[in-house]
N, C-alpha and C positions, 0 to 999 in steps of 0.2 A: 481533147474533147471527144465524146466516145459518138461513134457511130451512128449508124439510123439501125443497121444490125443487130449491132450490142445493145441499143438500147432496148430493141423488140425483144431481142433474146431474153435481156432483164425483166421486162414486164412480164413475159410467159413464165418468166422461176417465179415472180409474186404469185401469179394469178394461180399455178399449178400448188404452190406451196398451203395457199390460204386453207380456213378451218372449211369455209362454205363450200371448196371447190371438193373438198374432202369425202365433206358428207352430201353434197348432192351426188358424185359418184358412188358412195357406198349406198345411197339411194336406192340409184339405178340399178343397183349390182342385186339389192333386195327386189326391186321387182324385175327383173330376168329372170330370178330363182321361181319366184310367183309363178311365169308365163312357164319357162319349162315345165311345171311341176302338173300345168292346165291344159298344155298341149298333149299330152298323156291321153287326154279323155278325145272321143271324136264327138263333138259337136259342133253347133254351127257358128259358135266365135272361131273357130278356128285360123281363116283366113287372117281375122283381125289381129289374132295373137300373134301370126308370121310376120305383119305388116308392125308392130310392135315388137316384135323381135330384130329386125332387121334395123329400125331407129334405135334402139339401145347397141348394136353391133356397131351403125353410127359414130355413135357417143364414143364406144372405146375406140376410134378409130382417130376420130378427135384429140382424144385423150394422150393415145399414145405419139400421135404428131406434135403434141404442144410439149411432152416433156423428152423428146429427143430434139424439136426446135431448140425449147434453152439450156439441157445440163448435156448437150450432144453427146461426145464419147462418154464422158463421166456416169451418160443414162446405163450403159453395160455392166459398170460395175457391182450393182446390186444384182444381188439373186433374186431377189424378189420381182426386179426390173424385167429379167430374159424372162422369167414363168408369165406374167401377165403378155410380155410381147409374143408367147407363144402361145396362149390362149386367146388371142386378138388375131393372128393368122389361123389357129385351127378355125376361127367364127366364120373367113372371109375363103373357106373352100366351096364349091359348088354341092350342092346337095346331088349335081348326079358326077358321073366318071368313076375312073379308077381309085380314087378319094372320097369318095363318100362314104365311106366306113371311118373316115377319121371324123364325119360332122357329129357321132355318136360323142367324141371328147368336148365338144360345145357344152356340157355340164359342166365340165370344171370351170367355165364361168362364175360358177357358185362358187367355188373354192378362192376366187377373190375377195371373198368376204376379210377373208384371212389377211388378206394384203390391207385391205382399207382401215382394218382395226388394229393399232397398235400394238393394243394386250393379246390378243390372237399371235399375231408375227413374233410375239416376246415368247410365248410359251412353245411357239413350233422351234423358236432356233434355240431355246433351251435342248427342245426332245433332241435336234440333231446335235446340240456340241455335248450332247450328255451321254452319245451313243459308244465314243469307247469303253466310260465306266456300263454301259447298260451292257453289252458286248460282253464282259467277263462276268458279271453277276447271270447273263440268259446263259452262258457257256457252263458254270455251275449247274446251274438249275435242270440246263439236260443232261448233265455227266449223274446227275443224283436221279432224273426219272429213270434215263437207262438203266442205270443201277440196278433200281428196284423194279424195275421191269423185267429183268434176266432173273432176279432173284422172284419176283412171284408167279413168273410163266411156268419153273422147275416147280414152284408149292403148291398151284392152284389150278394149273393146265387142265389135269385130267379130271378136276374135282368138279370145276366151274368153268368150261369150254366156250360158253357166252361171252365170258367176261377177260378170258385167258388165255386163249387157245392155242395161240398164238403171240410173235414178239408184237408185231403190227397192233395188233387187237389189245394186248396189254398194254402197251405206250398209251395207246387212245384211252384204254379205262382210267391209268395213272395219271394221265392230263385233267380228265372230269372229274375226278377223283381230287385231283391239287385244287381245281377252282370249287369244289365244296357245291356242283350241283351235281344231285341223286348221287349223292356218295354213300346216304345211306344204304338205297336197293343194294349196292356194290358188295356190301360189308354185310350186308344179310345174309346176302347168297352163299357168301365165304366161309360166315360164323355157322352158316348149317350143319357145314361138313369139317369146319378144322377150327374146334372153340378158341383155343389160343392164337387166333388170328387178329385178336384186336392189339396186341403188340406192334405185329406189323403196319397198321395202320394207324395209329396213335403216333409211331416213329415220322412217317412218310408223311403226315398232315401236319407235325411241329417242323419237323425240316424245309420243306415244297410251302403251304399255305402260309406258315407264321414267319418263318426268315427271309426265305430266297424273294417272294414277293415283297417282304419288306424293305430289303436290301435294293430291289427295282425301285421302288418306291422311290427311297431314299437318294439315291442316285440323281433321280430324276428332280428331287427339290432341291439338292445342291447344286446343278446345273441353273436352276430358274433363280437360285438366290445367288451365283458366277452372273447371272446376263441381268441381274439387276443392278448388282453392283458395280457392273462394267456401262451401262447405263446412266446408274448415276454419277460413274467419276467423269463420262465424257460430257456431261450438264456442268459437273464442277469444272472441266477445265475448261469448257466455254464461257460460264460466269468469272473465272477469275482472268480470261481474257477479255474480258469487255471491261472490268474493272481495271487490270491493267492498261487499257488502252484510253482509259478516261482519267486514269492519276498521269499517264505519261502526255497524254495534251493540255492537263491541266499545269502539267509543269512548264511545255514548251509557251504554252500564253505566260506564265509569270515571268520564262528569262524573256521573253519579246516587251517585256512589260518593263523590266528591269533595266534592259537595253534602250529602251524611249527611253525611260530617264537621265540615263549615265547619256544619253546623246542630248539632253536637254541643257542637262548643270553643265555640260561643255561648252554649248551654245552659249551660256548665260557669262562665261567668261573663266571659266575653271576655279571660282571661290565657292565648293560647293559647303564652305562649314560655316558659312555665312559672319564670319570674325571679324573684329573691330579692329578701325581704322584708327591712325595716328593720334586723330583728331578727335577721337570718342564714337565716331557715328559708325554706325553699320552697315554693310553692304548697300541697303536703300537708303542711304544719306540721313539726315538730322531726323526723319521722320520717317525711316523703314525698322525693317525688322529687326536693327542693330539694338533699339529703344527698348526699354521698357516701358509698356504703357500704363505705366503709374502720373502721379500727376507732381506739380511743383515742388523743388526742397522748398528747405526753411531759409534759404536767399532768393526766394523766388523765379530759381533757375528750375529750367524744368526738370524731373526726376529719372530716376533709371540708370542704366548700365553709361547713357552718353554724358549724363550731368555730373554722375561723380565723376569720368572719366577729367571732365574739363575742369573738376575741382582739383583735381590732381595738378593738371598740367599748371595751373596758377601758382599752386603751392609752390613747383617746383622751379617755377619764373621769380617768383619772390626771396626764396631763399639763395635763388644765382644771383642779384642785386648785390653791388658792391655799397658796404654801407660807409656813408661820410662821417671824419671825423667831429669832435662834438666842436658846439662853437663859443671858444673864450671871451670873445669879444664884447661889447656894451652895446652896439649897433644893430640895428633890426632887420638893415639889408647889406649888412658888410659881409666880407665873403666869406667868413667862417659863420653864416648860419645857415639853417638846416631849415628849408622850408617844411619839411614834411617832420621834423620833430618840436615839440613843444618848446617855448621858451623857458631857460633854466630859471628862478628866482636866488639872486647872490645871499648868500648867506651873509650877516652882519659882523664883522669885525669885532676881535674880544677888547673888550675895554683899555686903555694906556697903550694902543699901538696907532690909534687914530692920528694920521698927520704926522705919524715917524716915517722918515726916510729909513729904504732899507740899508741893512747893514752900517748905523750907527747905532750908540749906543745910549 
């Protein structure tokens, strides 16, 4: 029998788990963003926005006591779990001392938003489990700026100083240059002085703009379509475990079901194929289940598996009768007659033997 503990501990995973508890926290979470965003201005809500800031600080405080009450150690495991319980202690530093430069991270409150929304937290641990392929595609992408940074600090250095004049000052142009704003001015300035300059940049904006960012790109939606698919095989192996746990109870009632039985027809006396008796009748006697309930033969005996049974047994009483020999005699009750056979009628004597003795001549 579980506890008074366990069982509180169980209500707090319902209650922390539910849809409603979800969304009045991402509520919250949306007006904290609000009030920071208002305390910004000095006017005279101001006081009331602190005094509203400090009940929603509250709330997380709440919040994070109810889900370290019921998933206790289990609460650690999530990353998700330590960033919220470190944005719940940054909330709860005093605004003066030696720490009060960390109540400026009290914004990332906002950044809970991220926590409260599913699809948000899908596409941030995409970004991060996608960071080794991103890792070698941005390691690319600066091995080609540099590149061409060395190569047009030597072409353009002295031409275009603005823009070149420098490795530092080149890398920079090459970067604004890769993301396609005022790339034009760039290339203006270049084509002034050195006409066949639009090679070089024709080369470095297929390479930098059209690949390498697509290759990020890329990266990055194989990674979201890796955490949806990992997503949805862990929904699959929960549905085929609830499914497997409802065929395998549904089987443990049938052998419990099977077993009352087999402990019934034992009870009943071990005849469980309900088979006929010597006598014709069945298990329930002259008028159980042994019958068939049809109605009278054509002797009036009643029908079914028990009536021919007993017609049988007659038959077979009748023909073990020993039969008596016939009876010669002239007499009706002398003892060669046969009460149960008909009496013989003597056939008439042929003509010229009447009243001869036998054996003269």
């Amino acid at each position: 029998m579980p506890t008074g503990t366990e069982s509180l501990a169980a209500r707090a995973d319902r209650m922390v788990s539910t849809r409603w508890f979800n969304n009045t926290l991402l509520s919250v979470i949306l007006v904290n963003a609000v009030i920071l965003g208002a305390a910004t201005y000095q006017n005279a809500a101001l006081p009331y926005l602190i005094i509203a800031e400090r009940v929603i600080v509250a709330v997380f405080v709440v919040e994070m006591v109810l889900k370290l009450y019921a998933w206790r150690w289990s609460f650690f495991r999530g990353g998700w779990n330590w960033f919220d319980l470190f944005v719940v202690v940054i909330s709860l530093i005093p605004a003066t001392g030696p720490f009060a430069v960390l109540r400026v991270l009290r914004i990332l409150r906002i950044l809970r938003i991220i926590t409260a929304v599913p699809q948000m937290r899908q596409i941030v641990s995409a970004l991060f489990k996608s960071a080794p392929g991103m890792g070698t595609v941005i390691g690319l992408m600066l091995v080609t700026i540099y590149t061409f940074a060395v190569f047009a600090q030597q072409l353009f250095g002295e031409t275009v100083p603005e823009f070149f004049g420098d490795l530092g000052t080149t890398l920079y142009t090459l970067f604004m240059v890769m993301t396609t704003e005022n790339w034009p001015d760039v290339s203006d300035a270049v084509l002034a002085h050195h006409p066949m300059a639009w090679l070089f940049f024709v080369v470095y904006m297929v390479l930098t703009a059209y690949i390498v960012l697509n290759l990020v790109i890329g990266v990055i939606v194989a990674a979201m379509e890796r955490e949806v698919n990992e997503e949805r095989w862990v929904e699959d192996q929960a549905l085929e475990e609830v499914q497997h746990q409802s065929v395998m109870d549904r089987l443990t009632e049938l052998t419990q079901q099977v077993e009352h039985l087999s402990r019934i027809v034992q009870a009943q006396g071990g005849n469980p194929g309900g088979g006929v008796h010597a006598d014709g009748r069945g298990p329930g006697g002259s008028g159980g289940p042994g019958e068939s309930p049809v109605g009278p033969d054509r002797d009036g005996r009643p029908g079914g598996r028990g009536g021919a049974a007993r017609d049988t047994h007659e038959q077979e009483q009748e023909r073990a009768r020993p039969h008596a020999a016939p009876d010669t005699g002239t007499g009706q009750d002398g003892p060669g007659t046969n009460e149960d056979e008909p009496d013989e009628v003597a056939e008439p004597a042929p003509s010229g033997s009447v009243g001869r003795p036998h054996g003269t001549g």
